[in-house]
ZAMI-951222 format. One record per residue: residue number from 1; residue in one letter; x, y, z of N, C-alpha, C, CB in turn. Coordinates in Angstrom, 3 decimals, always signed. Last residue first. Glycine has a CB too. Example, Ala and Ser with C-alpha at 12.3 -4.5 7.8 and 13.67 -1.06 7.14 Angstrom:
REM ZAMI-951222
R, num, residuo, n.px, n.py, n.pz, ca.px, ca.py, ca.pz, c.px, c.py, c.pz, cb.px, cb.py, cb.pz
R, 2, s, +12.850, -2.250, +7.080, +13.670, -1.060, +7.140, +12.900, +0.030, +7.870, +14.084, -0.598, +5.725 .
R, 1, a, +13.190, -5.690, +7.800, +12.300, -4.500, +7.800, +13.200, -3.300, +7.800, +11.308, -4.473, +9.046 .
This chain:
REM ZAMI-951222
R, num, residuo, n.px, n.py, n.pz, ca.px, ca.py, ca.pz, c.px, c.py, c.pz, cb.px, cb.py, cb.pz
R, 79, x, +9.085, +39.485, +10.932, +7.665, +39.791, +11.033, +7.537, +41.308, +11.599, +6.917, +38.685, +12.018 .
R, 78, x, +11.017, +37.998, +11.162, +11.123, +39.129, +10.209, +9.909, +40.267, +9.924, +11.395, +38.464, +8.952 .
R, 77, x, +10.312, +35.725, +13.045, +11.146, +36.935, +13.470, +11.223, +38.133, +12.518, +12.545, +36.492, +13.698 .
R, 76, x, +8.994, +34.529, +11.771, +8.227, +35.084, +12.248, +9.051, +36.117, +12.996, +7.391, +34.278, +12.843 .
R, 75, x, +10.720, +32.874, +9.941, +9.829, +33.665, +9.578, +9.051, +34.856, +10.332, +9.144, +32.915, +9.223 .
R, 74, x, +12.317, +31.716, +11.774, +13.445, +32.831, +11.168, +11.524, +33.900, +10.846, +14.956, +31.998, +9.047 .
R, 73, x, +10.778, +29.875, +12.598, +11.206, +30.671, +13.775, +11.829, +32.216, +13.057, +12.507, +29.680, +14.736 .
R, 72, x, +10.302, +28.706, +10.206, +8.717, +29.331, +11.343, +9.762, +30.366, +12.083, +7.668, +27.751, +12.927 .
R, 71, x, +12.885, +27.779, +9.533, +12.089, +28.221, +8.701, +11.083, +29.478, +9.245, +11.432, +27.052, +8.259 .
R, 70, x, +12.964, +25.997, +12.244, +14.055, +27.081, +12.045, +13.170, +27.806, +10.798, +15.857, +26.409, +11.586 .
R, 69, x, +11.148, +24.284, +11.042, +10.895, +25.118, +12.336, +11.526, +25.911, +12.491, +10.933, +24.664, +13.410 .
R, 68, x, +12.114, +22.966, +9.407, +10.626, +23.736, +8.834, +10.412, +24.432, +10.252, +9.027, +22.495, +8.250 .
R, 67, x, +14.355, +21.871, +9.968, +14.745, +22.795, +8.519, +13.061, +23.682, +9.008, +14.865, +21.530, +6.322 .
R, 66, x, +13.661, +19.909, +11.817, +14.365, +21.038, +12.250, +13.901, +22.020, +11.040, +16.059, +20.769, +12.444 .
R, 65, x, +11.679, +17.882, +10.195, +11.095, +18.843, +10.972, +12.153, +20.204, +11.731, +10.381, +17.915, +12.059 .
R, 64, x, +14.073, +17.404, +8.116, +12.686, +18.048, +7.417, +12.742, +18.821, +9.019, +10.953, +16.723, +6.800 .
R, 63, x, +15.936, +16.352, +10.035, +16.152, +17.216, +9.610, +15.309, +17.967, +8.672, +17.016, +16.973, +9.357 .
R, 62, x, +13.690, +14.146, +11.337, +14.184, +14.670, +11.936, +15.164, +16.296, +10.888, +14.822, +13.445, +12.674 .
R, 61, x, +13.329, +12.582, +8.473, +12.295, +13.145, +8.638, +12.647, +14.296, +9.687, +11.285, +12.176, +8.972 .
R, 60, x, +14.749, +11.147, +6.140, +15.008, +12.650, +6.655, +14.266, +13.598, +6.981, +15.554, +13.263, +5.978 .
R, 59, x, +13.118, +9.435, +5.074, +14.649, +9.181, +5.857, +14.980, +10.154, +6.772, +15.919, +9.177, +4.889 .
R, 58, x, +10.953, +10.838, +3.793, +11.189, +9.881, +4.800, +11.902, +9.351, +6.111, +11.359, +9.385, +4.338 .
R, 57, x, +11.965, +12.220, +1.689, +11.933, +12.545, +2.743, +11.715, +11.943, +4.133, +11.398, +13.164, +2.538 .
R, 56, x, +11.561, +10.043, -0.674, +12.958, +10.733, -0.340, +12.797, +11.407, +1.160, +13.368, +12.012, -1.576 .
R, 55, x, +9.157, +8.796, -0.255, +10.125, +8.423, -0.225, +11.538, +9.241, +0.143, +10.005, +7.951, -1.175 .
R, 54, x, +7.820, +11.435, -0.684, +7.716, +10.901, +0.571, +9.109, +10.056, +1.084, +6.444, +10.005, +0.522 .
R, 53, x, +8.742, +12.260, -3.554, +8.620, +12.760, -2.180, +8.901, +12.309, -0.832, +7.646, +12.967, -2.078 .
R, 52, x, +7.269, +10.176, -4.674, +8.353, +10.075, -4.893, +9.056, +11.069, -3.758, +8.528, +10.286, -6.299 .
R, 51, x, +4.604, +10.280, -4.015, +5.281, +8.842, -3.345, +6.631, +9.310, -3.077, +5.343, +7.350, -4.426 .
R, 50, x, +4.235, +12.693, -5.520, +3.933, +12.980, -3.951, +4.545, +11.686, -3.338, +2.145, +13.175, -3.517 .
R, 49, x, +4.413, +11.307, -8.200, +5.352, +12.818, -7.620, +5.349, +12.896, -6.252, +4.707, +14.384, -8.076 .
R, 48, x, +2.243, +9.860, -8.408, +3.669, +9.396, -8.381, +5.195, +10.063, -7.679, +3.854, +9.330, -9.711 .
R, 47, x, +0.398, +11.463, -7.846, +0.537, +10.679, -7.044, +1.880, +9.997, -7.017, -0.416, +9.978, -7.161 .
R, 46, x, +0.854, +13.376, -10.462, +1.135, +14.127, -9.406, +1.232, +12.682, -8.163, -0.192, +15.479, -9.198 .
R, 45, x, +0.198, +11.390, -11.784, +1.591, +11.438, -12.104, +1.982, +12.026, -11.317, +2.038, +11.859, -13.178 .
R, 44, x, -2.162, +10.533, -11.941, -1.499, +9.595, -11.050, -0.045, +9.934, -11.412, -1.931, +7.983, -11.273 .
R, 43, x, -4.056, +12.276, -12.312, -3.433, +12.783, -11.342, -2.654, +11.085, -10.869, -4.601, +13.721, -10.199 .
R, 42, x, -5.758, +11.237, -14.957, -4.848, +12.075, -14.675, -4.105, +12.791, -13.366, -5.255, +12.736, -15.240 .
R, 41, x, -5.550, +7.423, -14.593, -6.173, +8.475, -14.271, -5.105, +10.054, -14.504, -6.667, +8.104, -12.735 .
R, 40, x, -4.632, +5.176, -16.996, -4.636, +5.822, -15.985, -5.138, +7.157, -15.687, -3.691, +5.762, -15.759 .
R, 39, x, -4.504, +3.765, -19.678, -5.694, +4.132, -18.874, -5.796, +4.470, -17.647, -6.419, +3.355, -18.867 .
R, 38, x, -1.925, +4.084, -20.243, -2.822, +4.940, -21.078, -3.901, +4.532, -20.701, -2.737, +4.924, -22.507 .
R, 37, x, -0.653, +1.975, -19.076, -0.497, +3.668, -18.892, -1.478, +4.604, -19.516, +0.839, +4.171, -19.504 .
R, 36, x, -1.949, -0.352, -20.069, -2.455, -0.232, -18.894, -1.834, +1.580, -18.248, -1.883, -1.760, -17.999 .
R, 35, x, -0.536, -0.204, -22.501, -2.134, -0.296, -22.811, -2.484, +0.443, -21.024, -2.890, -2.475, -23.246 .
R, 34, x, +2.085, -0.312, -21.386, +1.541, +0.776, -22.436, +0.383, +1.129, -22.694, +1.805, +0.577, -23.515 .
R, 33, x, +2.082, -3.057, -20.462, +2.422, -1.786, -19.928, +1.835, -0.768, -20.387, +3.588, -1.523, -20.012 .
R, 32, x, +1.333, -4.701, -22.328, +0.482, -4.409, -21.800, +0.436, -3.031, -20.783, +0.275, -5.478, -21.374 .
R, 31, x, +3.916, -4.424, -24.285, +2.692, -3.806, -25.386, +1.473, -3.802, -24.237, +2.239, -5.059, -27.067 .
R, 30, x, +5.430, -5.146, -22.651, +5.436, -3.698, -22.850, +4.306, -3.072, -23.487, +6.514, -3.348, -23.574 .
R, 29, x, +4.771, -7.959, -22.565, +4.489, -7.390, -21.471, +5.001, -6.015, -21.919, +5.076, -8.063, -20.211 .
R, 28, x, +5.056, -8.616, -25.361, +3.845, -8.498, -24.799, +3.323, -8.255, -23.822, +3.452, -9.081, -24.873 .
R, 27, x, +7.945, -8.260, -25.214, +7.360, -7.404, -25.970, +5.917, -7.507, -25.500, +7.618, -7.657, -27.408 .
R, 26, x, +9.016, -10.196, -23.690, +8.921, -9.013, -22.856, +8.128, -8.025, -24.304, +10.776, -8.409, -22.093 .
R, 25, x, +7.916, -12.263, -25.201, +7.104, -12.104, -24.215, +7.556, -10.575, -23.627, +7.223, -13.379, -23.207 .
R, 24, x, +10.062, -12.186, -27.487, +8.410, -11.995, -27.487, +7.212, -11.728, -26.323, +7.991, -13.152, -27.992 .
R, 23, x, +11.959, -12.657, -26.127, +11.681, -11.290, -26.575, +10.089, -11.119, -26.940, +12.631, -10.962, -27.872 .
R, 22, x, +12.006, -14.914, -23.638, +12.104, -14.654, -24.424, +11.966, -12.941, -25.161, +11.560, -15.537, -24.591 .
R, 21, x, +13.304, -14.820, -20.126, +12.527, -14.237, -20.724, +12.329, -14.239, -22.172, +12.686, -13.319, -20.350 .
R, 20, x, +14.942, -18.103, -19.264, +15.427, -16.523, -19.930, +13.971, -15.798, -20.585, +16.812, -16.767, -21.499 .
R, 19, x, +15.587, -20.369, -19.172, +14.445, -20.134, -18.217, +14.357, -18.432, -18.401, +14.815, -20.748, -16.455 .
R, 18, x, +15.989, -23.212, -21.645, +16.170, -21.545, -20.685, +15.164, -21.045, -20.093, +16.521, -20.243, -21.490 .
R, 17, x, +14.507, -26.510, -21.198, +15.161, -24.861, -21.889, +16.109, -23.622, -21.296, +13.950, -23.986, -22.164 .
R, 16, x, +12.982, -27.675, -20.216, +14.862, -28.299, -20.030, +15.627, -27.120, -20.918, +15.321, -30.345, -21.014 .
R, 15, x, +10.953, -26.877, -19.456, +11.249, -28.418, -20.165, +12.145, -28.532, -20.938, +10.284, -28.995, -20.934 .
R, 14, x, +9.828, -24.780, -18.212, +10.958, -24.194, -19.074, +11.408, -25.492, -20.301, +12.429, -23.742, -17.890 .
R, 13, x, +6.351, -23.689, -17.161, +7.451, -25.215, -17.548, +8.851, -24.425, -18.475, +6.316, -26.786, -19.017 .
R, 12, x, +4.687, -22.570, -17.467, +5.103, -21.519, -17.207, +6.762, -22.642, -17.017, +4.156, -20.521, -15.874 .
R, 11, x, +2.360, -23.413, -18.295, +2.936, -22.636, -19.622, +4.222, -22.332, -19.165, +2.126, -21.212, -20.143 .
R, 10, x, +1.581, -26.859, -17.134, +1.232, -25.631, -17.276, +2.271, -24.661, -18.018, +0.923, -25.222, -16.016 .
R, 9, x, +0.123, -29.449, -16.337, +0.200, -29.137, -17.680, +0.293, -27.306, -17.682, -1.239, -29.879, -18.508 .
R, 8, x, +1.233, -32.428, -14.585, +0.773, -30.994, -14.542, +0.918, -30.363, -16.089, +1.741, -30.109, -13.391 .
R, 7, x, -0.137, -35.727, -15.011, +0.815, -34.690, -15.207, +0.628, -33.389, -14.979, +1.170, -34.699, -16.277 .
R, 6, x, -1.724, -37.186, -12.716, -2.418, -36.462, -13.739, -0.570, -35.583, -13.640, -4.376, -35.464, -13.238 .
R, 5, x, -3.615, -40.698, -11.459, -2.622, -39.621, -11.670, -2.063, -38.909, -13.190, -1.495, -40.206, -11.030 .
R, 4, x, -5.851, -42.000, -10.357, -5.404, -41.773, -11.638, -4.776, -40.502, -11.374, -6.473, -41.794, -12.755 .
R, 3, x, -6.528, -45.056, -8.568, -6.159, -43.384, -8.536, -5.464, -43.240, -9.566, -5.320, -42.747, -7.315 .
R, 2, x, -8.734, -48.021, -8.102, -7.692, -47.219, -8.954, -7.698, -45.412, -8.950, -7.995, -47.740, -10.540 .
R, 1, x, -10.119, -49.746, -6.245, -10.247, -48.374, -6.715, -8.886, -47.896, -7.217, -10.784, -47.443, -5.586 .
């Protein structure tokens, strides 16, 4: 029984080139970017807005919860 062995045949081979993004390709990955922004929903900019948020506050979750209680405390004193 003979085993027949099989070169790999795939796109993603550099075969001794540069391994450097050509321009053509980052152009066909902008031209999909672009296709795939323009079928997004309209609230994924407010979702982007609310990540972008989170992210930043995150860190600074202990001085968020002081800032919003001193906030309550001042508020309700003016009351």
């Amino acid at each position: 029984m003979e085993i027949e062995t099989q070169t790999p045949h795939w796109s993603t081979s550099s075969f001794g080139g540069l391994t450097d993004t050509s321009a053509t390709e980052l152009a066909a990955l902008r031209a999909h970017l672009d296709w795939c922004n323009g079928h997004r929903g309209p609230l994924f900019a407010l979702t982007c807005a609310t990540e972008a948020v989170g992210r930043f506050l995150a860190p600074r979750q202990i001085t968020v919860l002081v800032l919003v209680t001193l906030i309550g405390i001042f508020a309700s004193l003016m009351v």
